[in-house]
C-alpha positions in Angstrom: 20.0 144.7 -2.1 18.2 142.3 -4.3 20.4 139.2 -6.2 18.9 137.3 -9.5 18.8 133.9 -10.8 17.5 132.9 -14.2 14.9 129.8 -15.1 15.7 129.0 -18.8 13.3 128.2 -20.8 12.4 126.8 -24.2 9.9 128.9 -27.0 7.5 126.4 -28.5 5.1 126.0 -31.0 2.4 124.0 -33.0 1.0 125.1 -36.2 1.7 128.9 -34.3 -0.1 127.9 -31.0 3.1 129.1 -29.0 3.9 128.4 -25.5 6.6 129.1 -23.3 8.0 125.6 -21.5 9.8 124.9 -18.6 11.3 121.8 -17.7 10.4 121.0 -14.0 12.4 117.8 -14.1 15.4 119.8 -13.5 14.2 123.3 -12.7 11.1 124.5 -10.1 8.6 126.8 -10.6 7.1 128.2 -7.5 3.9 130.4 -8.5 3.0 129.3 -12.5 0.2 131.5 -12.7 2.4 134.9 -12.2 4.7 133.3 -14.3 2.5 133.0 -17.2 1.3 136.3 -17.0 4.5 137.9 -16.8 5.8 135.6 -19.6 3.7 135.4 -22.2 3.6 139.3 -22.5 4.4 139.9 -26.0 6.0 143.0 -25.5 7.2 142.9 -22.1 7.8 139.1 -21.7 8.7 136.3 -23.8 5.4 136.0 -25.8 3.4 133.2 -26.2 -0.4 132.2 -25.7 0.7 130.7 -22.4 3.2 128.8 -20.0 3.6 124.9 -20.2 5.3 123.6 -17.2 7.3 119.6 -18.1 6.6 117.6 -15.1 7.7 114.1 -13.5 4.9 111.9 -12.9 4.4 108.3 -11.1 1.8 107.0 -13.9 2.6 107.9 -17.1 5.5 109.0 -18.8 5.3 112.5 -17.5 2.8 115.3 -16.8 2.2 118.6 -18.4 0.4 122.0 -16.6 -0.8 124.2 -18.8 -1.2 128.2 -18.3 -2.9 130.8 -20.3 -1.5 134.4 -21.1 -4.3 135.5 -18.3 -2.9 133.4 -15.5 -5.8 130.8 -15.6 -5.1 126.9 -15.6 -6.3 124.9 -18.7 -7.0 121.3 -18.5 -5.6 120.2 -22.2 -4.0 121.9 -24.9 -3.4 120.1 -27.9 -0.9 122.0 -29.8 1.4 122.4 -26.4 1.1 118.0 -26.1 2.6 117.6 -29.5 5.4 120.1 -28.0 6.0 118.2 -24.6 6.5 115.3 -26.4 9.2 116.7 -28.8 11.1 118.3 -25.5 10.8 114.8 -23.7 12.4 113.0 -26.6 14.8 115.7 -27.6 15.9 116.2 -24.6 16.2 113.0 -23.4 13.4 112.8 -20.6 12.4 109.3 -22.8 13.6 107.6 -25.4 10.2 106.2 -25.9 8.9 106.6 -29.7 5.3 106.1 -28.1 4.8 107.9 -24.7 1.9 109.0 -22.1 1.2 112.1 -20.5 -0.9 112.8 -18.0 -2.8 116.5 -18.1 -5.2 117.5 -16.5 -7.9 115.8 -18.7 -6.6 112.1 -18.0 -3.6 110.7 -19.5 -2.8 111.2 -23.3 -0.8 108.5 -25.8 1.3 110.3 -28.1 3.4 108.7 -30.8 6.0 110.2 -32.4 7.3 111.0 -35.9 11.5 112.0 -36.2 13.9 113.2 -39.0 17.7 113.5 -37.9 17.0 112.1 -34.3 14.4 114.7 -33.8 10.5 115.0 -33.3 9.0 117.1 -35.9 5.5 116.3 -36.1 3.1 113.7 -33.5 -0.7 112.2 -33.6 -1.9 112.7 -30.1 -5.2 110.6 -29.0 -7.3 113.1 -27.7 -9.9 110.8 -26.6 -13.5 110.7 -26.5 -15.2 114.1 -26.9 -18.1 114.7 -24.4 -21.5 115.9 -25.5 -23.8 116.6 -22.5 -24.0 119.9 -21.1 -23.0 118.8 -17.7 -19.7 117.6 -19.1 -19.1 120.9 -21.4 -20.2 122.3 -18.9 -23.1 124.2 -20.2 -26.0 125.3 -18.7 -29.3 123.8 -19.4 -30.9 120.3 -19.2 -27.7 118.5 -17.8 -28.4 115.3 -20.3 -29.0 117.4 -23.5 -26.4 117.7 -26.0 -25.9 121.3 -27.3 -25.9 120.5 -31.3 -26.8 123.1 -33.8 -28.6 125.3 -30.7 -29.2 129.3 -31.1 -27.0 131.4 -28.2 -28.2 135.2 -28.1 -24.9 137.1 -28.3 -26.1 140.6 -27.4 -28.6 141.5 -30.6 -28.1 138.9 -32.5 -27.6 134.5 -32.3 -25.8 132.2 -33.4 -26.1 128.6 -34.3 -23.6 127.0 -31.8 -22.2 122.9 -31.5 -20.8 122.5 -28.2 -18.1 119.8 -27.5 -15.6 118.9 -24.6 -12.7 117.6 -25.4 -10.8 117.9 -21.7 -12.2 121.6 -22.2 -14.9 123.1 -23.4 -15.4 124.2 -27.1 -17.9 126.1 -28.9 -17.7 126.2 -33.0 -19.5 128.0 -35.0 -19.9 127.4 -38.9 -20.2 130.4 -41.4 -20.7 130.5 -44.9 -17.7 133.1 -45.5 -14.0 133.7 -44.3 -13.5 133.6 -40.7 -10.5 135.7 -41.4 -13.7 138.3 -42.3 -15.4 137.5 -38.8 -15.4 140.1 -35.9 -13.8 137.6 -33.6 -11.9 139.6 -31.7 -15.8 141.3 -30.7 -17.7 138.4 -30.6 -15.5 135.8 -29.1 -14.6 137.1 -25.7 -18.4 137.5 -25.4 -19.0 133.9 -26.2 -16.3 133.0 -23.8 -18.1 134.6 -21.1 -21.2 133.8 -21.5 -23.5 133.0 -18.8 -24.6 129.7 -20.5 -20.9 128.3 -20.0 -19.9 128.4 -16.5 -16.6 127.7 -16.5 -15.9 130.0 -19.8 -15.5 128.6 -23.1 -13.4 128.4 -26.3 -14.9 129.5 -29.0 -14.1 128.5 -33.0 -15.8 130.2 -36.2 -15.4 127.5 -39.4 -16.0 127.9 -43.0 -16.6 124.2 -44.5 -14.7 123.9 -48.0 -15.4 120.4 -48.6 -17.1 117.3 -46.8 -13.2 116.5 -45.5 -11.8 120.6 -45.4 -12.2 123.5 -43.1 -10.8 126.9 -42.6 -11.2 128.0 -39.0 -10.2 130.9 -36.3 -9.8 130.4 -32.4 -10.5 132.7 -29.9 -9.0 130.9 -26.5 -10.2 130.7 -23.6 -8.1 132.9 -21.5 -5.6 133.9 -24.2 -7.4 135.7 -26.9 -7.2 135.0 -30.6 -4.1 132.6 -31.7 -3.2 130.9 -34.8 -3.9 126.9 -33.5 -5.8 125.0 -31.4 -5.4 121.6 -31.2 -8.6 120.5 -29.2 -10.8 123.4 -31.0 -9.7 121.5 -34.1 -10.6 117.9 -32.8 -14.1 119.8 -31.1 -14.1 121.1 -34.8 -14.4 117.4 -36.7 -16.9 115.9 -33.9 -19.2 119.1 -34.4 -18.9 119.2 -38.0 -19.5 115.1 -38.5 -22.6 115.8 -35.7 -24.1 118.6 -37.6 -23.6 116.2 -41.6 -21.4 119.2 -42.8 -18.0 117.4 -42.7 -17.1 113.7 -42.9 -14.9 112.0 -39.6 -11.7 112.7 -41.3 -11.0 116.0 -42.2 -7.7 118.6 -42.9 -8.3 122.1 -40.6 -6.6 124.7 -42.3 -6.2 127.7 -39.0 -4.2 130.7 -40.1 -0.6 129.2 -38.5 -0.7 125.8 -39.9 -2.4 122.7 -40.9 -3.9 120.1 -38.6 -5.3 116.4 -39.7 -8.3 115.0 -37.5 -9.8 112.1 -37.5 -13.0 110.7 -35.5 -12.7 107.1 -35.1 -15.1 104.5 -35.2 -14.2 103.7 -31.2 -15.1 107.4 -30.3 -11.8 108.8 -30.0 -10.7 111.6 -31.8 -7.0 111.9 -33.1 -5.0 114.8 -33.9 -2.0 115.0 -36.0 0.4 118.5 -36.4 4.1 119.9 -36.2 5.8 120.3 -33.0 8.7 123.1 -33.5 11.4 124.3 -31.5 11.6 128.4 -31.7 14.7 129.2 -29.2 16.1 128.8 -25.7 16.6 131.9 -23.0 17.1 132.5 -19.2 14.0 134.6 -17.6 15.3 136.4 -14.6 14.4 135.9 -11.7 14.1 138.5 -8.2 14.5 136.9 -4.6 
């Protein structure tokens, strides 16, 4: 005879990149990666584009762990930041209006704008974006950069800007709508293409204006969703590297707006919504 226990959870999301979080302050969760699976199911599960697990940690503020739908960890998500911030401060795991947290890209600043004592939106230093192939990774000459380079993807190739920003990113700029763009055929072949070894995100962006873009995401172990916040960041440093875009520039993606900005000092910053969806109890079996 089996008995159950519920986790509870809270349903997250920025500009419609939605995760599911749990807050391992007060709750543990032993096996994360069957968790997200199971989860993020969107018709079995909770739904989301992943699992976000809230984390004490010794140097920073706290830690976050991030999940995709397929299981797979992911070093950063920028979108899911913005949303462990919001819990933290909501929630009372800090008071702090400016707060760190470490991922699994090196430690993050966040600072934090309220209305009515809660977070709605934050600007998240991303950091500096790497270039070389080694630290994409990428395969070819290790010191190269990968800017404006053809990729055969089956018959045909594509101009390709590589970037990492705590994961690796591959954009792609079209002349027409990406909403018109067979991404959900081409992009899981970009992600797993030989020349990225550790798989790849990959972003298709129309360029409206020196400082406006309209892009799609296909994630790297979650499929096509409607944000990313370090595609968009990869977005800005591949557009300013290629002279189509400016270092400032408004990324429209199909669940919200994001505002990047490429700083003089080489870090990249990010600013988006962080929104509360709801609150449940996922059963458990022992």
């Amino acid at each position: 005879m089996s008995t159950r226990r519920t986790l509870p959870f809270v349903k997250m999301h920025g500009a419609g990149n939605d995760y599911v979080f749990v807050d391992c302050f007060r709750h543990r969760v032993s096996n994360p990666a069957r968790l997200a699976r199971l989860i993020s199911d969107r018709h079995f599960g909770v739904g989301g584009d992943g699992l976000i697990l809230i984390l004490p940690c010794r140097n920073a503020d706290l830690r976050m762990r991030i999940f995709n739908a397929d299981g797979s960890e992911a070093e950063m998500c920028g979108n899911g930041i913005r949303c462990v911030a919001k819990y933290a401060y909501d929630h009372g795991l800090t008071h702090k209006r400016v707060m760190t947290i470490a991922t699994g890209a090196g430690i993050k600043t966040i600072r934090i704008v309220t209305a009515r004592g809660k977070v709605v939106r934050a600007t998240v230093d991303m950091g500096v974006p790497a270039l070389r192939r080694r630290d994409i990774p990428m395969t070819g000459d290790p010191e190269s950069n990968a800017i404006a380079v053809a990729l055969p993807v089956g018959n045909d190739k594509y101009e390709v800007t590589c970037v990492a920003m705590g994961n690796p990113h591959c954009v792609i700029f079209i002349k027409d709508d990406p909403s018109e763009f067979p991404l959900e055929w081409i992009g899981p072949q970009i992600e797993c293409h030989p020349a990225f070894p550790k798989r790849t995100n990959v972003h298709i962006v129309q360029r409206l204006s020196e400082s406006e873009v309209r892009m799609r995401t296909w994630e790297r172990g979650s499929g096509i969703t409607l944000a990313c916040g370090t595609g968009a960041s990869a977005v800005c440093v591949a557009g300013a590297l290629t002279g189509r875009t400016g270092r400032s520039i408004l990324a429209h993606l199909p669940g919200g707006d994001l505002r990047i900005e490429w700083r003089a000092d080489g870090h990249v910053f990010m600013t988006g919504p962080a929104v509360e969806s709801f609150t449940g109890l996922w059963p458990l079996r022992r």
